[in-house]
C-alpha atoms as one frame of an Amber mdcrd trajectory, in Angstrom:
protein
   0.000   0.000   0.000   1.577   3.458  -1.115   1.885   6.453   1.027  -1.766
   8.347  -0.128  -3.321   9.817   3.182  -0.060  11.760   4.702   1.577  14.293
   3.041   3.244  17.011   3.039   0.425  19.745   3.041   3.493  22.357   1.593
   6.218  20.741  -0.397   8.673  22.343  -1.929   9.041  21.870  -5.729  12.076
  23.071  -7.016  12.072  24.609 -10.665  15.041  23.553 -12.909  16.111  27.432
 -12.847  16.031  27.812  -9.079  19.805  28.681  -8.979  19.413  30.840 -11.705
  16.861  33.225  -9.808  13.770  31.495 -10.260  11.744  30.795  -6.993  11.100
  27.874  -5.138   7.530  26.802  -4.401   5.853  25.451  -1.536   2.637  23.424
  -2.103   2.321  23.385  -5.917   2.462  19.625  -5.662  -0.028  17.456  -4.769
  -1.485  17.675  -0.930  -0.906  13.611  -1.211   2.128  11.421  -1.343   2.348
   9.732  -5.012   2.951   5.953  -4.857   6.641   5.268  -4.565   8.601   3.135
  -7.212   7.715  -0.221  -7.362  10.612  -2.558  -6.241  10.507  -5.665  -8.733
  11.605  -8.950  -6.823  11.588  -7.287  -2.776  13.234 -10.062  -0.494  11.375
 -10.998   2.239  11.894  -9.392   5.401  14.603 -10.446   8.232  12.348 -12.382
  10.384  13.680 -11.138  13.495  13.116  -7.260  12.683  11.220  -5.706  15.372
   7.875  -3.703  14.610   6.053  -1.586  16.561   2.055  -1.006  15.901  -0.248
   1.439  17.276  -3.405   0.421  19.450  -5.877   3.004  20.991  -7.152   1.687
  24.348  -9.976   2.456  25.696 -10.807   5.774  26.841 -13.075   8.268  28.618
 -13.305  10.222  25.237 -16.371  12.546  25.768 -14.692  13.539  28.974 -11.749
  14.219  27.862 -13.493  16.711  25.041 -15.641  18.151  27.483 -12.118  18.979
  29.963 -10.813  20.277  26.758 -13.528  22.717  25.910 -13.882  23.868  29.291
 -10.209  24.548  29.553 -10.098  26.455  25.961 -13.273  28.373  26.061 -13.417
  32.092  27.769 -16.502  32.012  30.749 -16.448  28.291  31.260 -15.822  28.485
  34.726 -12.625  26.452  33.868 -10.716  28.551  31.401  -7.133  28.478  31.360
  -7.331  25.779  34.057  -4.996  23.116  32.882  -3.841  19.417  34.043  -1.137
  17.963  33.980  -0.026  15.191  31.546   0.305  12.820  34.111  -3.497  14.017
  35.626  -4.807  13.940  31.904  -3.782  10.019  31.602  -5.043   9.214  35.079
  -8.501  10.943  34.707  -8.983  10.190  30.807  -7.109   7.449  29.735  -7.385
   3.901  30.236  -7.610   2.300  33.355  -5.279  -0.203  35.040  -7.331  -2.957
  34.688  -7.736  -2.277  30.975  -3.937  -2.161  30.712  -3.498  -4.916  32.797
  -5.600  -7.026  30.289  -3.784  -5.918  27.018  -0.862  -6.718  28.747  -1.920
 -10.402  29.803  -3.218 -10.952  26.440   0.517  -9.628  24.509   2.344 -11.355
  26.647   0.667 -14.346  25.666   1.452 -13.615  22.092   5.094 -12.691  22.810
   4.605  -9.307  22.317   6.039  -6.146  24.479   3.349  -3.068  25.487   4.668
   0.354  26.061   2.076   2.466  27.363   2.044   6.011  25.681   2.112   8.682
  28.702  -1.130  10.163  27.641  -2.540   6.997  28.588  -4.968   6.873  25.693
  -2.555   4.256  23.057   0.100   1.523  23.387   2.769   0.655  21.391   3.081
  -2.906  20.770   6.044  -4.437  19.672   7.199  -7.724  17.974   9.284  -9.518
  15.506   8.285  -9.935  12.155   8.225 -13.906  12.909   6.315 -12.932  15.908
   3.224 -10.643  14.233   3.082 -12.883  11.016   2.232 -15.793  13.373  -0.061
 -13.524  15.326  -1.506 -12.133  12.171  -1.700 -15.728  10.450  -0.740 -14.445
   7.210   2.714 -13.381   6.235   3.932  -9.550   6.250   3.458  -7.234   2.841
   7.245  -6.097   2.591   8.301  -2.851   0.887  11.823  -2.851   1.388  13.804
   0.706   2.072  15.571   2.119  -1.435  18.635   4.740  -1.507  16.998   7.631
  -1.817  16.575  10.850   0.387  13.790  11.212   2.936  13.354  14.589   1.859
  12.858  14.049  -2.037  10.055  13.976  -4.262   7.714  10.827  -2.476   7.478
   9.065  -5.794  11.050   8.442  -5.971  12.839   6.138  -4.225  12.601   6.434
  -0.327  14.619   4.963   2.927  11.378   4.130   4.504  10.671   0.395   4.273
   6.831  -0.403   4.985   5.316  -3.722   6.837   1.503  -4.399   6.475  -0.480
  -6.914   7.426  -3.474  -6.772   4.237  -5.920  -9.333   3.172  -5.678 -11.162
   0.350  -8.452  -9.732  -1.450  -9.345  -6.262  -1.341  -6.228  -5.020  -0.110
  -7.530  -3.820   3.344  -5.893  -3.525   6.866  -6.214  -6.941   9.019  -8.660
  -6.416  12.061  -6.925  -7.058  15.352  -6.303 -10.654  16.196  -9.182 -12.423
  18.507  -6.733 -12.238  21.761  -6.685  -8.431  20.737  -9.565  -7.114  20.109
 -11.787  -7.551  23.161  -8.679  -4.929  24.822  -8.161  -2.488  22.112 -10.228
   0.268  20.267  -7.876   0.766  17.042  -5.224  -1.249  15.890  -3.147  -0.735
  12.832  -1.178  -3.804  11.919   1.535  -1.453   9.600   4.514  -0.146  10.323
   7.088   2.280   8.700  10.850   2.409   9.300  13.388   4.627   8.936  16.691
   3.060   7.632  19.696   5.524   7.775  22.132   3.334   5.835  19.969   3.989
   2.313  19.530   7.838   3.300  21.482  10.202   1.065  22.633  12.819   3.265
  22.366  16.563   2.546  20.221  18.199   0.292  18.305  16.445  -2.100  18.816
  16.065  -6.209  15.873  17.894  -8.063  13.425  15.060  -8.776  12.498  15.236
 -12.782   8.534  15.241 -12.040   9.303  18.706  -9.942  10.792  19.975 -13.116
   7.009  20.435 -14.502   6.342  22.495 -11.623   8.926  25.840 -12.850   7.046
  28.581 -12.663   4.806  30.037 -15.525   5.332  33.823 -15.878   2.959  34.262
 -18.439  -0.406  35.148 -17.458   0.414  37.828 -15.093   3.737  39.676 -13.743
   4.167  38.352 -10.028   4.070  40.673  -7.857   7.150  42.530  -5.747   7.591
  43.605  -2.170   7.682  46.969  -2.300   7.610  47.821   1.962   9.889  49.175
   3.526  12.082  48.790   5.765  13.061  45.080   5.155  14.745  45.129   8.267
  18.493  43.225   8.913  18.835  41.591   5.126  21.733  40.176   3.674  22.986
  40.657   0.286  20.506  38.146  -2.102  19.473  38.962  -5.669  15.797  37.224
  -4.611  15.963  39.743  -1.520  16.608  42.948  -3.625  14.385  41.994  -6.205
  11.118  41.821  -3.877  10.244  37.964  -4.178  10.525  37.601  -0.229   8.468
  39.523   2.792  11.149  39.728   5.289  10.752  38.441   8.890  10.766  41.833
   9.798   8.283  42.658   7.803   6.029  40.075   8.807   6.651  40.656  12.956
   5.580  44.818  12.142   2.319  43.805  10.341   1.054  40.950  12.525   2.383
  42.836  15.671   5.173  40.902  16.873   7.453  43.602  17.012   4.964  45.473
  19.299   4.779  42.681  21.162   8.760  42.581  21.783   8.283  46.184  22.590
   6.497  44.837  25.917   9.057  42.622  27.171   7.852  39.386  25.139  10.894
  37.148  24.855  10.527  34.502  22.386  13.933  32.705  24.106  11.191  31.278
  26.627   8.976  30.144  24.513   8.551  26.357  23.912   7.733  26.124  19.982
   7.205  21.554  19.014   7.413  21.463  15.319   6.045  17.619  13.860   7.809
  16.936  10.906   7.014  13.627   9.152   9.936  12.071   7.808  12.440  15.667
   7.359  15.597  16.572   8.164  17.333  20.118   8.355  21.279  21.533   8.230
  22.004  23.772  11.271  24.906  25.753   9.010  21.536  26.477   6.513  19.857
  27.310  10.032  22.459  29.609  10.598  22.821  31.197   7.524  19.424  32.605
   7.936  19.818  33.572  11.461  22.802  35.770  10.306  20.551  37.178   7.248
  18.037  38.434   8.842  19.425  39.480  12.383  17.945  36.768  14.239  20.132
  33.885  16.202  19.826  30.279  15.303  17.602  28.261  17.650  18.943  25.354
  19.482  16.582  22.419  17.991  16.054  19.361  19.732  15.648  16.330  18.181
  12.802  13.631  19.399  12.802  10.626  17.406   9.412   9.048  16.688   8.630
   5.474  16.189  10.160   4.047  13.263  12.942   6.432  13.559  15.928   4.904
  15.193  18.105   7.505  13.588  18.112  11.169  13.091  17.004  11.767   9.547
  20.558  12.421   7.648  18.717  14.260   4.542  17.555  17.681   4.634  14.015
  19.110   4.020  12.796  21.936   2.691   9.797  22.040   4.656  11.414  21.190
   7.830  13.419  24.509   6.732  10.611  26.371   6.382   8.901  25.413   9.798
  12.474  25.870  11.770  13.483  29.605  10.440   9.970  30.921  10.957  10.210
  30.121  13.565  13.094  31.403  14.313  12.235  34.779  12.659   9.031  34.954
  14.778  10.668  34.656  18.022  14.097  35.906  17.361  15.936  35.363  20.421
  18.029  32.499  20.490  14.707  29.818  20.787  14.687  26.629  21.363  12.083
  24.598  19.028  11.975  20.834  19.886  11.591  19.127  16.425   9.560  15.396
  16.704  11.214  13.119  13.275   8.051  10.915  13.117   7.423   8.866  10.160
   4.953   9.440   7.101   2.321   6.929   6.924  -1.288   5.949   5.466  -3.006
   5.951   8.593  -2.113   8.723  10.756   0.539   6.734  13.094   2.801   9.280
  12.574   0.799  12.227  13.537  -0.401  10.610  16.605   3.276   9.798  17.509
   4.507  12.836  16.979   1.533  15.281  18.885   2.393  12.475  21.553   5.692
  12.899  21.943   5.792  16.529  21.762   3.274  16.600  24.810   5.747  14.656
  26.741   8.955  16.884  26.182  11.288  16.707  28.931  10.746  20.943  28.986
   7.274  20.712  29.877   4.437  20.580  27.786   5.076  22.786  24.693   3.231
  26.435  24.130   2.430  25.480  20.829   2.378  22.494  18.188   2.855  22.761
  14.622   1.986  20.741  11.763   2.570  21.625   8.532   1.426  17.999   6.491
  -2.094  17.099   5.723  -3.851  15.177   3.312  -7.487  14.743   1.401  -9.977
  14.595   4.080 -12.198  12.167   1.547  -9.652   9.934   2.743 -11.179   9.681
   6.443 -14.516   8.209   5.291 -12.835   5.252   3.060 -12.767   1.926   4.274
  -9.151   1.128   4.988  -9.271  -2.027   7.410 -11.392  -5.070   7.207 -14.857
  -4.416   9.527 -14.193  -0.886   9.402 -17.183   0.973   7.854 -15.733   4.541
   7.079 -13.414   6.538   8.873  -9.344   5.897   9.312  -8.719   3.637  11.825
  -6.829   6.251  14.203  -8.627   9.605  13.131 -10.529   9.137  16.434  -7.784
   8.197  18.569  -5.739  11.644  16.795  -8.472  13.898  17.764  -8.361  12.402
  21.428  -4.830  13.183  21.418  -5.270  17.120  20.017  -7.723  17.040  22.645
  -5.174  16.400  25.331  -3.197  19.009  23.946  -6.164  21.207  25.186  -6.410
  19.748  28.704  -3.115  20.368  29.167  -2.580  23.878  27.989  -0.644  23.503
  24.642  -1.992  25.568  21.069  -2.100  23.178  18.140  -1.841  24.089  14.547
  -1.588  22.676  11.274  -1.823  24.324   7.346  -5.450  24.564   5.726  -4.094
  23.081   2.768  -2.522  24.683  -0.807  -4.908  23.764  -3.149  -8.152  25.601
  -2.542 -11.265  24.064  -1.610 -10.164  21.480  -4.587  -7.861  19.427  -2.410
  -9.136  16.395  -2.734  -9.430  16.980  -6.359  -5.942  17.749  -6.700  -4.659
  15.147  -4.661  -7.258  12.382  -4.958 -10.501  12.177  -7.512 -10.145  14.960
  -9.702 -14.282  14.252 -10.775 -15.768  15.081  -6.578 -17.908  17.377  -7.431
 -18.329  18.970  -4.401 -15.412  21.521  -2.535 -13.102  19.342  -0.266 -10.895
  20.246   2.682  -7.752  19.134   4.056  -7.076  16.753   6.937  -6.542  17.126
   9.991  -6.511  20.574   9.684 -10.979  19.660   9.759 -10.088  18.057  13.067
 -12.102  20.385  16.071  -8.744  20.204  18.344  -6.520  21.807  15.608  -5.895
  26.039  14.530  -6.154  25.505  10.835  -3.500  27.904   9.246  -4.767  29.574
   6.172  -3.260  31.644   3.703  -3.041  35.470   2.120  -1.104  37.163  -0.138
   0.477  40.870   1.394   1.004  44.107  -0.466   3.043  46.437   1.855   3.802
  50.163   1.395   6.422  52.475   3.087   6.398  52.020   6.607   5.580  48.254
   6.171   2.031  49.709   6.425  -0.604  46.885   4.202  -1.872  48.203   1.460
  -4.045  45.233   0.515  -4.159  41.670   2.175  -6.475  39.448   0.841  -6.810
  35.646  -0.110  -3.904  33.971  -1.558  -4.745  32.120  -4.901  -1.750  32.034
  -7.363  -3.789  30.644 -10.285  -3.671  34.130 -12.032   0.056  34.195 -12.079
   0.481  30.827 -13.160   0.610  28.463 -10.243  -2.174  26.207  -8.766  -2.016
  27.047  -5.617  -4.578  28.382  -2.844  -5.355  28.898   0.484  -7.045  25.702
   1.867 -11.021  26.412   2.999 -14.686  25.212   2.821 -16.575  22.811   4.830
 -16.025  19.194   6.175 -18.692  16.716   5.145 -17.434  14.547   7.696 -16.879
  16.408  10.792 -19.656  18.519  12.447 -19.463  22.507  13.548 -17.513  22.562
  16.666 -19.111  24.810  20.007 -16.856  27.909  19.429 -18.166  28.045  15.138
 -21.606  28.571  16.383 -22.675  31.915  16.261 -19.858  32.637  13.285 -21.094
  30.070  10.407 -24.450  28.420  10.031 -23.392  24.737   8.293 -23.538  21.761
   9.716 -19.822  21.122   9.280 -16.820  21.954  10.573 -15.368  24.665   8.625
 -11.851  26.077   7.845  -9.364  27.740   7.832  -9.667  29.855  11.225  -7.033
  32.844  10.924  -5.205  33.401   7.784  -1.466  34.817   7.344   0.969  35.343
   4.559   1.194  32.337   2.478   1.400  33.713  -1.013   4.535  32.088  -3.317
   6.147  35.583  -4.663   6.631  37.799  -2.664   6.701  34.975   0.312   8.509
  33.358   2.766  12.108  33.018   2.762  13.788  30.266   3.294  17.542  29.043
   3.454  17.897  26.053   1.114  20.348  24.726  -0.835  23.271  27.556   0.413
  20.320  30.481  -0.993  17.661  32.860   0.274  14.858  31.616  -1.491  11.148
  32.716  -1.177   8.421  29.960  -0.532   4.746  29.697   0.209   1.714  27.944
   1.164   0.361  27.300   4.490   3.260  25.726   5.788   4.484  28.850   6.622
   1.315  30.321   7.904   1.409  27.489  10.596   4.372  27.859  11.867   4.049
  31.512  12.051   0.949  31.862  13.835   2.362  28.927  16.563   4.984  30.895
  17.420   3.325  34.423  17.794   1.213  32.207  20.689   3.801  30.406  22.009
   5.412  33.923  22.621   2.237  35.411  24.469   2.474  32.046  26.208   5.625
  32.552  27.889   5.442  35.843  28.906   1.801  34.902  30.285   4.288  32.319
  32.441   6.902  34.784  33.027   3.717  36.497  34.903   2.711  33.757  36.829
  -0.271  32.683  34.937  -1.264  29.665  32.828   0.101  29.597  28.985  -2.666
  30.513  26.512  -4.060  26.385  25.620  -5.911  25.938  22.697  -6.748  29.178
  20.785 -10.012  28.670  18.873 -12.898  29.461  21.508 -10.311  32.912  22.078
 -10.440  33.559  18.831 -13.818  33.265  17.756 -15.163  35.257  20.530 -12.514
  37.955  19.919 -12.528  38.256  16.281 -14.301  41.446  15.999 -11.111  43.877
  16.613  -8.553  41.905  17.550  -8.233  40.390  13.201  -7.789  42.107  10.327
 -11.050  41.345   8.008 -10.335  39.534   4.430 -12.892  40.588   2.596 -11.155
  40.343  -1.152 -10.535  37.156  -3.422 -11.003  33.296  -3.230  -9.140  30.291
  -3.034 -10.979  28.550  -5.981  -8.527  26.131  -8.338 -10.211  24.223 -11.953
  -8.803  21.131 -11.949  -8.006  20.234 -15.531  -8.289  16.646 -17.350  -8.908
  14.977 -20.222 -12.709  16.356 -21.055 -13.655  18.405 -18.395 -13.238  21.307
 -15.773 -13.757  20.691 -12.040 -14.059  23.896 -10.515 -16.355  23.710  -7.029
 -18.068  26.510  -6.165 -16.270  27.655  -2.859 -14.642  29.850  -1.299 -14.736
  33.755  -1.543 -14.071  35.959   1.028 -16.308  38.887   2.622 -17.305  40.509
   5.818 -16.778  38.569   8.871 -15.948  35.029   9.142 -15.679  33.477   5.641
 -14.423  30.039   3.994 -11.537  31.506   2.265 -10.202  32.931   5.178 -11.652
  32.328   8.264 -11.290  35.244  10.908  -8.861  36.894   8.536  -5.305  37.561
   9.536  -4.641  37.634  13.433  -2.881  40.785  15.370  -1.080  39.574  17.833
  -0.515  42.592  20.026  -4.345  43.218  19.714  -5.164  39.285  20.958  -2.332
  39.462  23.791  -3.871  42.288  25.390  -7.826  40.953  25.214  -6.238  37.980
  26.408  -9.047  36.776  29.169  -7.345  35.901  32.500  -7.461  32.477  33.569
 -11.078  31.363  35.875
């Protein structure tokens, strides 16, 4: 089975003339992994490798939501009012008894339980020998290839991939009898990380990206023209307006005001997941000396499947490290979780996990900056599973902890539009389609804009980024989940019966965007990927100083937000993040999203200011 549900919501597709000037772009490429190369002949695996699988236990779910609303929502009686993550497992997760059962029935099997420390999954772990005898059926084997971890996905990868699938339709085995009276979810596939096939460094330009270079014909792109830039080095992208510098961005979202009062982003505790990327710390510090920032200190946490630190460098594990760093400026520390990219969300929940249980304490903020076609959720993946991806439910009850315990959560809205799933999946759904697991209820989904600034870095026009007119597919993520219903803090703002995103909306446009340090150059990038990390950090710095003062950090943002939208966001109320999707015959082009007035589909809230939200800021109850 081919990587097809987790992806990187921003890639980076490098054009052929990238050296020569051109741009690099983030999130032109499709929102879902491509199959990888098939491997003709693939030995069978060493019978004593060890794999780990993921099984949800059984939980107090609806408390744990209802903890997490009443922690996250202003006038609950509860607000701010956060538990630990040892308190979180004990009142929400699964009971001794229940572990004491799985753990009778493993050992019985021969296989090991560790007991995640939010209490709500177990990692079980075997040899190959071992599950194949457990599973009755022998292991699907996709052996790791030389390749680099951060390439194109369709090329050859250093992830080798176990499953357990029946013979006929391909599915997911159920859990074995002795399993399944003691587990809620289990996910008999496993992805590892082997370092030995990894090419380290930067990766070659993959041939398919080549198709990506960007088309220059249908309108002029755009230029920065702010000022002041700010600290800049010398870079012909710089001085000819294809980036917003981090400067830039801290004066217009208020950052910079926000420094003004004594905010100091060296105590904030930034978690960035990143499935399956590496990064350079010179490339790290090249930026940091660029734009007058210093280099954070980033601390590796290695996910399951990962028994190395990932040798090969990614450009979107760049992109989420040096906005950081621009946001918060002062010598940060980020903790980065290497989790693995898989079909059924193992990696997500491994990562949130882990980040939740730093050794620092529970982290201000989370980013994500993957996704994937939401469509996917409601497919039928494992056998006696009608709809729905086997851990979706056990995710959300881990973003959920993230709210009981006081740590913001965000992922990107997606890069194609409300035609993700077109783009990435069925090009013929009629209907607009959103991104996963930005839909999630427990999640700050990231959205996108495109910035015109004047002198004084004062905005002259913000509005919804869409980069179809200048020759890229590429759009702010938005619309309405079909499968997920309006959360408590939407009420009030939208009418539907579905969750909706994005909920704030910052710069995400491809030129003039992001920059980014890759391959030795300044380059500028977009896409939500960057809007994510951004908007993480800006809380995780209101966060710390709200510690510095004694008080709680800031939790999950969404109830906050919605009920302070009305001055505390600057209101999109021009474009749309529509994207035709082209084949053989026909035009796909659903009818979503445009922005307006308030709270719209294209770009939520509209773009946060965080000097304005840090001072309406309710105390905690």
């Amino acid at each position: 089975m081919s990587s097809r549900v987790v992806a990187l919501a921003s890639s980076l597709v490098v054009g052929a003339a990238v050296l020569a000037g051109a741009p690099a772009v983030v999130g032109a490429a499709a929102e879902t992994a491509a199959p990888r190369a098939a491997v003709s002949d693939a030995p069978t695996p060493d019978p004593a490798t060890r794999l780990t699988f993921f099984a949800g236990l059984p939980r107090d779910s609806k408390g744990l939501a209802a903890a997490g609303r009443k922690a996250s929502t202003p006038g609950s009686g509860g607000y701010r009012d956060f538990l630990s993550l040892a308190q979180s497992a004990t009142r929400y997760g699964a009971k001794p008894d229940a572990v004491k059962k799985l753990r009778v029935a493993a050992d019985k099997l021969g296989i090991s339980v560790a007991i995640d420390r939010t209490g709500l999954f177990a990692r079980l772990t075997a040899t190959v020998s071992t599950w194949e005898r457990v599973m009755g059926t022998p292991v699907t084997y996709l052996p790791a290839q030389e390749g680099s971890a951060g390439a194109d996905p369709a090329g050859p990868s250093p992830f080798a991939v176990y499953e357990f699938l029946n013979a006929e339709g391909g599915l997911l085995l159920a859990a074995p009898t002795a399993l399944a009276s003691v587990v809620r979810e289990f996910i008999p596939s496993a992805t590892v990380y082997d370092v030995t096939k990894d090419i380290p460094g930067t990766p070659a330009i993959a041939p398919s990206s080549r198709s990506a270079i960007l088309d220059d014909t249908i309108l002029p792109w755009p230029v920065n023209t702010g000022s002041p830039l700010g600290q800049v080095c010398e870079q012909p992208l710089i001085a000819d307006g294809m980036i917003i510098t981090p400067s830039q961005t801290r004066a217009v979202y208020g950052t910079s005001t926000l420094e003004g009062r004594g905010y100091d982003g060296a105590k904030a505790r930034v978690a960035i997941i990143s499935l399956g990327g590496g990064f350079s710390t010179e490339e790290l510090s090249d930026y940091a000396d660029c734009f007058g920032v210093r280099a954070p200190q980033v601390d590796v946490v290695l996910g399951t499947g990962n028994p190395a630190r990932i040798v090969s460098f990614s450009e979107e594990t760049h992109l989420d490290l040096q906005t950081v760093a621009g946001v918060l400026g002062n010598s940060p520390r980020v903790e980065l979780v290497q989790a693995v990219n898989d079909d059924f969300y193992a990696g997500m929940v491994d990562g949130f996990s882990r980040a939740l249980a730093s050794a620092r304490g529970v982290p201000d903020a989370i980013s994500l900056s993957y996704g994937g076609c939401e469509v996917m959720i409601s497919e039928t993946v494992q056998v006696g599973q009608k709809g729905d991806q086997p851990l979706w439910a056990l995710l959300n009850d881990v973003l959920a902890t993230a709210a009981v315990l006081g740590s913001a959560t965000f992922t990107g809205a997606g890069d194609s539009g409300s035609s993700n799933c077109q783009m990435s999946g069925d090009p013929y759904i009629e209907r607009p389609t959103v991104a996963s697991p930005a839909s999630s209820i427990w999640i700050t989904a990231a959205g996108g804009t495109r910035l015109e600034l004047g002198e004084g870095n004062v905005i002259v026009d913000e509005r919804v980024w869409n980069d179809t007119n200048f020759g890229l597919k590429g759009a702010g993520g938005g619309g309405m989940s079909f499968d997920v219903p309006a959360p408590w803090y939407q009420k009030g703002v939208q009418s539907m019966r579905g969750r909706t995103t994005p909920d704030a909306s910052a710069l995400a446009a491809f030129r003039p965007g992001w920059p980014v340090v890759f391959e030795g150059i300044v380059q500028p990038v977009g896409g939500t990927s960057g809007s994510s990390p951004f908007q993480a950090a800006n809380v995780a710095l209101i966060s710390a100083y709200e510690r510095g003062k004694g008080r709680s950090s800031v939790g999950f943002v969404n109830p906050w937000w919605y009920q302070a939208a009305r001055t505390n966001f600057r209101d999109i109320t021009q474009g749309d993040n529509q994207i035709p999707v082209v084949g053989p015959g026909f035009i796909n082009s659903p009818a979503c999203c445009w922005a307006y007035p308030g709270y719209d589909l294209a770009s939520g809230l509209g773009s946060p200011r965080f000097d304005r939200l840090a001072a309406s800021l309710p105390k905690p109850e």
